[in-house]
N, C-alpha and C positions, 0 to 999 in steps of 0.2 A: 055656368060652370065656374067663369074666376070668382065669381062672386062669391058662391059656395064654398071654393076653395079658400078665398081670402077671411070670410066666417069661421072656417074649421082652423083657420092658423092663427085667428085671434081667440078662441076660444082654448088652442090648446095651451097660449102664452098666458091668458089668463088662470088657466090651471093649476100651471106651474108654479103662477108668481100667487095666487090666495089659495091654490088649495091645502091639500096637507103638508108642512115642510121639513119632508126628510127624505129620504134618497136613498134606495137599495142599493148596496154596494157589496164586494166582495172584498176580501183583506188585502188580495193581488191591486184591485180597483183603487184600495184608498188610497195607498201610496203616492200616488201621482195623482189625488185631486188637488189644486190649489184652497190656497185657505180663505174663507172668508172674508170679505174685505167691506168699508160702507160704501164705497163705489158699486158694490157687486150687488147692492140690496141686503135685505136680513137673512139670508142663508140657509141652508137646510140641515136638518139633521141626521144623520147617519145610520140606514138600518143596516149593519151590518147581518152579509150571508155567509154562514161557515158550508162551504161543502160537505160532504157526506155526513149531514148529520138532517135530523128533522127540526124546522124554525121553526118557536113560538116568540112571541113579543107580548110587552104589555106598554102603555103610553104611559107617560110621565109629562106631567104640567112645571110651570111655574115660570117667572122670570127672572129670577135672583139664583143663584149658588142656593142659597138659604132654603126658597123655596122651591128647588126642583130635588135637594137633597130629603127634604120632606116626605116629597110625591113617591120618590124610591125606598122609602122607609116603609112607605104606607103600601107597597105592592110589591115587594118583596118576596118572588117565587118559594126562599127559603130564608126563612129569619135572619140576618146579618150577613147575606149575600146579595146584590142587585144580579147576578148572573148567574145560571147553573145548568152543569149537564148531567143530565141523566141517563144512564144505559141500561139494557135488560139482554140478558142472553138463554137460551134454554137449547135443550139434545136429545134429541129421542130415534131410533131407530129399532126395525123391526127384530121383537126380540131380545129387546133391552136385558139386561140381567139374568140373561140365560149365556152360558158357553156355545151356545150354535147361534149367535143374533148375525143380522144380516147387515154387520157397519159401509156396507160396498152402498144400502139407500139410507143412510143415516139423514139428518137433517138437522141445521146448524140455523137458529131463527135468532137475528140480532137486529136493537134498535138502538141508538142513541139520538134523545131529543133536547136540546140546547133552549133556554129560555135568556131573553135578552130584554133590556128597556129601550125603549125607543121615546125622545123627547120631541114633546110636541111646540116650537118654541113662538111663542108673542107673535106680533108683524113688527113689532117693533124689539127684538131681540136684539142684543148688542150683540156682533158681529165675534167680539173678545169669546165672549158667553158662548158662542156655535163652535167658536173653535176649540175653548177646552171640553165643551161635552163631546165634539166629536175626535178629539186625541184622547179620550175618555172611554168613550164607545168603540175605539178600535183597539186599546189595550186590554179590555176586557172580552173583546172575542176574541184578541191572540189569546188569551189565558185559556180563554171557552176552549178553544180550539186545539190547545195542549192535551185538553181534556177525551176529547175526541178525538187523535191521533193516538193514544195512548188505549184507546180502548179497540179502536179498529185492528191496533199492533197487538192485541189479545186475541180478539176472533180470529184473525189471521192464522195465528200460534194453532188455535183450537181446530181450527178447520183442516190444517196439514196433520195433526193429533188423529184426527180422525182416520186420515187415509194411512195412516203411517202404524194404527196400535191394534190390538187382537180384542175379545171381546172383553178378555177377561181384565185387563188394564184399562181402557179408552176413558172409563167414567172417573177412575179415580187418575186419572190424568189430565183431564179437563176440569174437577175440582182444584188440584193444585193451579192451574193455568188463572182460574179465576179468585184464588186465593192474590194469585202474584200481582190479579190488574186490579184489588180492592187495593193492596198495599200502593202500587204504582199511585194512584190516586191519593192516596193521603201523603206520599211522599213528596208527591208534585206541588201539593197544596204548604207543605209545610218549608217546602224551597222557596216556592216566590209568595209566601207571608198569602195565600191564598190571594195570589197577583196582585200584589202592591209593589213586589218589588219589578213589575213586568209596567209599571203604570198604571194599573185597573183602580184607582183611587179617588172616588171624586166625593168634594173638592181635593 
């Protein structure tokens, strides 16, 4: 049994230190990781997780600024963005467009899903290197995350819409709602320079 056990404690050290090097984390989380150091080894990379929202990632190579700015060009969720969130909303209830619909079972179906890089870095990564991608990776999920605060703060809006309006108003109430979180979004984008002025800027 120690034997086994002392097997499974070196197999999971070895894990950590060759296998993939980056590290799920939440934006609360990063805060208080320490930073990289060459005493500490070559370091891991930062997947950041946004709450309420759905994570997708794509991996990014390289070992240089130069060429891991490449790698993000080349996979690029949306053309001259490395990060994007997406939302979808829809409403239906029974009766829809009729003055007798039944808004008491209505139904309020929302998604928002966030796409993120995540870099996969050398064994020999300069430490420097880990740390601005991952002061990199964390100003770009605060931005993500703008995004997704700002859209949850619409379904919210839409959903008390719901309980709150008669049949004959509800629909064109929640168009206006979602007219307000497409503007919200291009406003947001157009404050922090679509998160440059937030840090989301690498190099």
């Amino acid at each position: 049994m120690k034997r086994l056990f002392v097997f499974l404690l070196v197999a999971g050290l070895a894990w950590w230190w060759l296998g993939p090097r980056h590290r799920a984390v939440t934006l609360e989380q990063l805060a208080t990781l320490p930073p990289p150091t060459t005493q500490s080894g070559p370091g891991h990379s930062l997947q950041v997780i946004i709450p309420d929202a759905d994570m997708e990632y794509y991996t990014v190579s390289g070992g240089s600024v130069a060429e891991i700015r490449d790698s993000l060009y080349a996979q690029q969720p949306v053309r001259g963005f490395d990060g994007h969130t997406a939302w979808q909303v829809s409403w239906n209830w029974p009766g829809y467009g009729r003055p007798d619909c039944d808004l008491r079972s209505a139904r309020l179906e929302t998604r928002v899903k966030v796409t993120l890089p995540v870099w996969q870095p050398p064994a020999q990564a300069d430490p420097a290197l880990v740390l601005q991608w991952n002061n990199y990776a964390g100003n770009l999920a605060l931005h993500e995350q703008g995004h997704v605060q700002r859209a949850r703060q619409g379904f919210a809006k839409m959903q008390q819409i719901l309980h709150d309006s008669t049949c004959a108003d509800a629909d064109a109430k929640l168009n206006v709602v979602l007219g307000e979180m497409r503007a919200a979004d291009a406003q947001y984008d157009a404050d922090t320079k679509h998160g440059t002025t937030q840090g989301a800027k690498f190099p």
